[in-house]
C-alpha positions in Angstrom: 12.7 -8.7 -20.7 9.4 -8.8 -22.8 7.1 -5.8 -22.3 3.6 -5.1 -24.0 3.9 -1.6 -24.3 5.5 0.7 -26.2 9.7 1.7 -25.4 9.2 5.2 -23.2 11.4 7.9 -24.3 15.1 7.2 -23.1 16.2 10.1 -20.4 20.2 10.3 -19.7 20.9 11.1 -16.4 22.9 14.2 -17.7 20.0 15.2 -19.7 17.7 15.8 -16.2 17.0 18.7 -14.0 20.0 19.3 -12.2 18.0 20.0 -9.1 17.2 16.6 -9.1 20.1 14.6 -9.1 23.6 14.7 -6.9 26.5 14.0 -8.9 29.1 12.8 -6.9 30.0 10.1 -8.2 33.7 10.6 -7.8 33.0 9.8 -3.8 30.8 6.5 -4.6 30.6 6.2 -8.0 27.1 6.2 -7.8 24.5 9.4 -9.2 21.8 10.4 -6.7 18.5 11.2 -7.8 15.3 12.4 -6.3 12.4 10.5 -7.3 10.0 13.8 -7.1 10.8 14.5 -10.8 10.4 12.4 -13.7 10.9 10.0 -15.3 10.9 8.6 -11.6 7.2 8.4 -11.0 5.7 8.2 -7.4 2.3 6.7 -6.2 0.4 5.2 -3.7 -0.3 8.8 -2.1 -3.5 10.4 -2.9 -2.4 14.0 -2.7 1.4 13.6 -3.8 0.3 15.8 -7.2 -0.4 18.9 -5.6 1.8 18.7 -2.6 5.1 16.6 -3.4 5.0 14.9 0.2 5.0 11.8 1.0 1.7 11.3 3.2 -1.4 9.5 2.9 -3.7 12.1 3.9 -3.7 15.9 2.9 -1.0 17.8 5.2 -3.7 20.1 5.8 -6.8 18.5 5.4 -10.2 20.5 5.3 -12.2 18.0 7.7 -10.9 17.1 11.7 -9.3 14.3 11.9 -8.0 13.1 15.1 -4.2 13.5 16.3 -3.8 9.6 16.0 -4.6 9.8 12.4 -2.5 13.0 11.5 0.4 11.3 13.0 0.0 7.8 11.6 -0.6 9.5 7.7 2.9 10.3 7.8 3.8 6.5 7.4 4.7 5.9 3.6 2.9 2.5 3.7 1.6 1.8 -0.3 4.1 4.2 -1.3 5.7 3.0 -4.3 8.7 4.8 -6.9 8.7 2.9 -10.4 11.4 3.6 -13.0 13.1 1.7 -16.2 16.7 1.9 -16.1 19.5 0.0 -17.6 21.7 0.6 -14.1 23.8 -2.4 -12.7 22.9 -1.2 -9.3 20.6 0.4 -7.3 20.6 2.2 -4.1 18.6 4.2 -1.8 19.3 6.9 0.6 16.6 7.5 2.9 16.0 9.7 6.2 13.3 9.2 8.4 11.0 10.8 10.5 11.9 8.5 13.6 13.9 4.9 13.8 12.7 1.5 14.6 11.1 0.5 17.6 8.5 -1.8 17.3 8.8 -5.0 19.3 6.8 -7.5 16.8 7.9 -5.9 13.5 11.0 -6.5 11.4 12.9 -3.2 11.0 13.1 -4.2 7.6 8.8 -3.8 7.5 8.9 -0.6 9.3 11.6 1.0 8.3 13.1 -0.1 5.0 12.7 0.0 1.5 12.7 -3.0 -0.6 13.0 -3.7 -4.4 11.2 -5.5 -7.6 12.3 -6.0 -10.8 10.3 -7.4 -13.5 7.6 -5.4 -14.4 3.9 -5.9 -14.3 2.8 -9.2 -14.4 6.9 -10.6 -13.8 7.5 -8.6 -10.9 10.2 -10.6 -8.5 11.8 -9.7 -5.3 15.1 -8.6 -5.8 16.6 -7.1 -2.5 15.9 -5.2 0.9 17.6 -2.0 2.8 19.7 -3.1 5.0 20.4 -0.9 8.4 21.0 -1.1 11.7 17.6 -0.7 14.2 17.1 2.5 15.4 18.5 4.5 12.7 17.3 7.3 11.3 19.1 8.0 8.6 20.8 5.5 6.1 21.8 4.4 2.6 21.9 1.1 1.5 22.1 -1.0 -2.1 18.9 -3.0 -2.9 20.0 -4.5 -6.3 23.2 -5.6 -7.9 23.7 -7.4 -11.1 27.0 -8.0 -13.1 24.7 -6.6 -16.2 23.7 -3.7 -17.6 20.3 -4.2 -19.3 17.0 -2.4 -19.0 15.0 -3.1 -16.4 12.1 -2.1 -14.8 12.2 -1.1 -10.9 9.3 -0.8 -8.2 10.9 0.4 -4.8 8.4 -0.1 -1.7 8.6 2.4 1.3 8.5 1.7 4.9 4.8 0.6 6.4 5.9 2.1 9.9 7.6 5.4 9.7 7.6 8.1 7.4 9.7 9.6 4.7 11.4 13.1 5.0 13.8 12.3 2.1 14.5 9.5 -0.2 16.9 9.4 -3.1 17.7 6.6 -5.7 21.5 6.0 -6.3 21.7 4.7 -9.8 26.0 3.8 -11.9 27.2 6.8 -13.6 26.1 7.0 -17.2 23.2 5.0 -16.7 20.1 6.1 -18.7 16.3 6.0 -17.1 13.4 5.8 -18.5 10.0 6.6 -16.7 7.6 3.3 -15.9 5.7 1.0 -17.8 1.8 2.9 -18.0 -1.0 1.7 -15.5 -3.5 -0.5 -17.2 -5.7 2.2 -16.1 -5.8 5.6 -14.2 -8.3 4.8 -11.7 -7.1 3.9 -8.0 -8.0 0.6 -5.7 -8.6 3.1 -2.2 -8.0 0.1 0.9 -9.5 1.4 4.2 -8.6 0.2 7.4 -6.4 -1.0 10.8 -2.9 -1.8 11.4 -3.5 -5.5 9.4 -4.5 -2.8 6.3 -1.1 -0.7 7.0 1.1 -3.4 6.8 1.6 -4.8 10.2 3.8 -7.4 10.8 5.3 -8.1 7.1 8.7 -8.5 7.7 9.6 -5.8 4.2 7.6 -3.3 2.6 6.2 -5.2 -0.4 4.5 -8.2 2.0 1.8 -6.0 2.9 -1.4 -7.5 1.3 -2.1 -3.9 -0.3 1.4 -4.3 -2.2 1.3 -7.7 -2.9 -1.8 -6.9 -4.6 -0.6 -3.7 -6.9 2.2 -6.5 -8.3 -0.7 -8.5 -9.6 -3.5 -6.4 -10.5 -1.3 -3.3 -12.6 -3.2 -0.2 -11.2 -2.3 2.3 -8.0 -3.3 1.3 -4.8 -3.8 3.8 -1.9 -3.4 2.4 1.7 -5.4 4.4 4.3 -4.6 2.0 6.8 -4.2 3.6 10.3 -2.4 1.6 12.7 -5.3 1.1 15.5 -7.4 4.1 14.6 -9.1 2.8 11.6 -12.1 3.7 13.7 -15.0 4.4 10.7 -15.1 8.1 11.2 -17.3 10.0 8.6 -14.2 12.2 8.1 -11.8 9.8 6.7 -14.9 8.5 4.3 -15.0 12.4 3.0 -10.8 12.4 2.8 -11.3 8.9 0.8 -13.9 10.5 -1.4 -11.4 13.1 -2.6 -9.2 10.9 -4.2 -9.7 10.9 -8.0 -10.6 8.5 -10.4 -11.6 5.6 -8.0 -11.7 1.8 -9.4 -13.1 0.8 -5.8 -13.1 1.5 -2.6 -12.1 -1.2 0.2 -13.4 -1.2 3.6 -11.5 -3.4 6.4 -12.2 -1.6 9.3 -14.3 -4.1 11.7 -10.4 -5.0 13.7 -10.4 -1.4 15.2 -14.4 -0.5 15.2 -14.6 -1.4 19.0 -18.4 -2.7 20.4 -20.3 -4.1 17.6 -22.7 -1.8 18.9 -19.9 1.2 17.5 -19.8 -0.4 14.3 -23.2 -0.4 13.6 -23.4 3.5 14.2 -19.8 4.1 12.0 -20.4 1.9 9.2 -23.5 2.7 7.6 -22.1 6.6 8.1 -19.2 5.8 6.2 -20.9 4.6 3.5 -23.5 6.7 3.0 -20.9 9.3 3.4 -18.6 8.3 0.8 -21.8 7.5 -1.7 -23.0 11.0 -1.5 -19.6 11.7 -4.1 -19.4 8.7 -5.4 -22.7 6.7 -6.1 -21.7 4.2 -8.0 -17.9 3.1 -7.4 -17.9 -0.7 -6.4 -17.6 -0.9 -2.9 -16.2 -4.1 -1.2 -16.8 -4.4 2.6 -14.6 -7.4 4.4 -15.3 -8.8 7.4 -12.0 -8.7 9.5 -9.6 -12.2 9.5 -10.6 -14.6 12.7 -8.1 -13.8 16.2 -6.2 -16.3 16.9 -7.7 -16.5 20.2 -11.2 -17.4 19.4 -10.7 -20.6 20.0 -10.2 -20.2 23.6 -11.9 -17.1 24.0 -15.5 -17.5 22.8 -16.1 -13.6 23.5 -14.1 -12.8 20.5 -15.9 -15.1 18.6 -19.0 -14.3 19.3 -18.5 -10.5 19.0 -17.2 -11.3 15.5 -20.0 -13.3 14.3 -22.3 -10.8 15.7 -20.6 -7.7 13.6 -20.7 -10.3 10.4 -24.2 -10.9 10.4 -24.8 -6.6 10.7 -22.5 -6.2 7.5 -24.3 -9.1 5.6 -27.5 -7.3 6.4 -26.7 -4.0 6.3 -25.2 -5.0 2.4 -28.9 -7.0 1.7 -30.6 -3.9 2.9 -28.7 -1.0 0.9 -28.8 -3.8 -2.4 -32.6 -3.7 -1.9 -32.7 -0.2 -1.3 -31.0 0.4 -5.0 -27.2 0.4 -4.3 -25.9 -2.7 -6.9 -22.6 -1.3 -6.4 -21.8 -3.7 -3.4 -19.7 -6.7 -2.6 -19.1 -8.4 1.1 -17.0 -10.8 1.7 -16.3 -12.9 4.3 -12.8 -12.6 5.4 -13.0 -15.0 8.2 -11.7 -18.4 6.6 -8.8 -16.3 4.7 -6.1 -17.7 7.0 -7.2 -21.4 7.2 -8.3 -23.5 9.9 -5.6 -22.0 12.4 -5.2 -18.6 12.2 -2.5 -18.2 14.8 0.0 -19.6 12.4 -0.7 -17.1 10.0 0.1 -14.6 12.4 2.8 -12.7 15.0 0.5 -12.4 18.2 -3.0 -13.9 16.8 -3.6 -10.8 15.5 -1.3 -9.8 13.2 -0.5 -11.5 9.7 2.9 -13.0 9.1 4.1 -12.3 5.5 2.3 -15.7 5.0 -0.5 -14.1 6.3 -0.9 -11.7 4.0 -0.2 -13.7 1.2 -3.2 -15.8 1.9 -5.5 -12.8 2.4 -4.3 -11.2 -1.5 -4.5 -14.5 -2.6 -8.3 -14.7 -1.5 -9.0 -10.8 -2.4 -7.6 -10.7 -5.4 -10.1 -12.8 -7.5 -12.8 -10.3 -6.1 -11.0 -7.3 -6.8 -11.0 -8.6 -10.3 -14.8 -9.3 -10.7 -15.3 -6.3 -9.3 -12.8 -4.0 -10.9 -13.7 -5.6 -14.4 -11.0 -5.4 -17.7 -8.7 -2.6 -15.6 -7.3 -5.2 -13.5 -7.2 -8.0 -15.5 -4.2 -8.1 -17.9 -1.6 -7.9 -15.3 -1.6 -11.1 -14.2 0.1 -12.5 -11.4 
């Protein structure tokens, strides 16, 4: 494997906190380590530096949020754990907060943890958790290879439940080395609904927010709140928190309700967010088409109604100074038939969201500038 930066240090296993690794290897003949400690690095959650959970939003955060959104920031979705290691195998142990349930999501998606090797620009699939529905606790290999070379790991955590533990189960005498750098420190920040938090990809690293942090190198923070991406001011303040933003994504429109809601929530959210960040590039979507619009012209027409207020209400803040601005039109990422892009009209498919990074990603680019493009696909 060819990489463009320079060796890390080498870490043995035996030369690690002890608090952070469980050797009992003699039982499995595998070493467990937690990934809160280095060289095991973990991102994708804003406020993981100062409070070592994983959740999306501070577990005490200084604003009202509603119980919807408390609940739903436990979900690990955009977690990620990177590491180097030179360990035949990998495995994860991982205990939940609750088990699978959902009736048009994969356990795997909700639930599981799946695994890339590679490294940035390389990155391939390279296995999946496997469990039985329902469980709450389990442990599970996600790679095997009959060599021992070094090798750069990204695990993905569930989309759908969250994370009380999780520990990485690497060979004895393996060595690990902590992760290739970021091409930069500063943060692509999505905001948005269910489609935003990952629902339906059938694994972890199908949502269009991970598909996207394997091309463009840099950490990406989902705030995507499974039907309560609802535009309030709050969550605007929360996202403004986050340091060293790149850009800030707004996909909201799916869960705004009336267009007449949306009109109120989104300029707030904005102007909200701009009062800490004035000039961070901002990219507004419009939400992909239902795949009911062709039969139910309500839907249609409430969507073109809400696309012509964003198009506007971007013209009007350009004008008024703000150059820091980008809409796009989201509506023709799926193709001419949506539905088959989809689980229940609504929801991508893992094709799905491959179409919608494949159409974002050249925008995140122009926007971003240099920080995003060396990574490649």
């Amino acid at each position: 494997m060819q990489n463009n930066v320079p060796e890390p240090e080498k870490v043995s296993p035996y030369q690690l906190d002890q608090n952070m690794k469980i050797d009992n290897h003699g039982a499995d003949e595998r070493i467990w380590y937690s990934p809160q400690r280095g060289p095991f690095q973990v991102s994708g959650f804003g406020w993981f530096h100062t409070e070592r959970i994983y959740r999306r939003l501070p577990a005490v955060p200084d604003v009202y949020i509603r119980p919807e959104v408390d609940a739903l920031a436990n979900c690990t979705s955009g977690g990620q754990i990177r590491f180097r290691s030179n360990s035949r195998s990998v495995s994860v142990r991982v205990r939940l907060t609750a088990g699978s349930g959902m009736y048009h999501m994969p356990p795997t998606g909700e639930c599981g943890v799946d695994a890339y090797i590679g490294g940035p620009g390389h990155w391939l699939h390279a296995g999946t958790a496997r469990f039985q529905a329902g469980q709450v606790e389990y442990e599970s290999s996600i790679f095997d290879s009959g060599t021992s070379e070094a090798r750069s790991f990204l695990l993905n955590m569930p989309l759908y439940q969250g994370v009380e533990e999780i520990w990485i189960g690497l060979e004895p005498g393996a060595e690990v080395w902590a992760p290739e750098s970021y091409d930069s420190s500063k943060k692509v920040i999505v905001y948005g609904t269910s489609i935003t938090q990952g629902g339906c990809a059938s694994r972890p690293g199908m949502s269009y927010t991970n598909i996207l942090s394997r091309r463009c190198h840099l950490e990406f923070i989902n705030l995507g709140f499974s039907g309560n991406g609802k535009g309030e001011s709050e969550l605007a303040v929360l996202a403004a928190q986050i340091p060293e933003p790149a850009c800030l994504v707004i996909d909201y429109e799916g869960n705004a309700g009336s267009t007449e809601s949306y009109r109120q929530t989104l300029p707030l959210f904005i102007e909200t967010y701009r009062k800490v960040h004035p000039e961070v590039p901002i990219i507004l979507i419009s939400r992909i088409r239902h795949g009911a619009e062709s039969f139910k012209p309500e839907i249609l027409e409430g969507r073109l109604a809400r696309k012509k207020f964003q198009m506007d209400l971007i013209r009007q803040l350009t004008e008024a100074g703000d150059h820091n601005l980008t809409f796009v039109d989201g509506s023709d990422w799926l193709g001419d038939d949506p539905g088959e892009t989809t689980v229940d009209g609504v929801h991508p498919t893992d094709l799905g969201f491959k179409l919608m990074a494949d159409r974002l990603e050249p925008v995140l680019r122009q926007v971003i500038g240099d920080s995003a493009s060396a990574a490649g696909r």
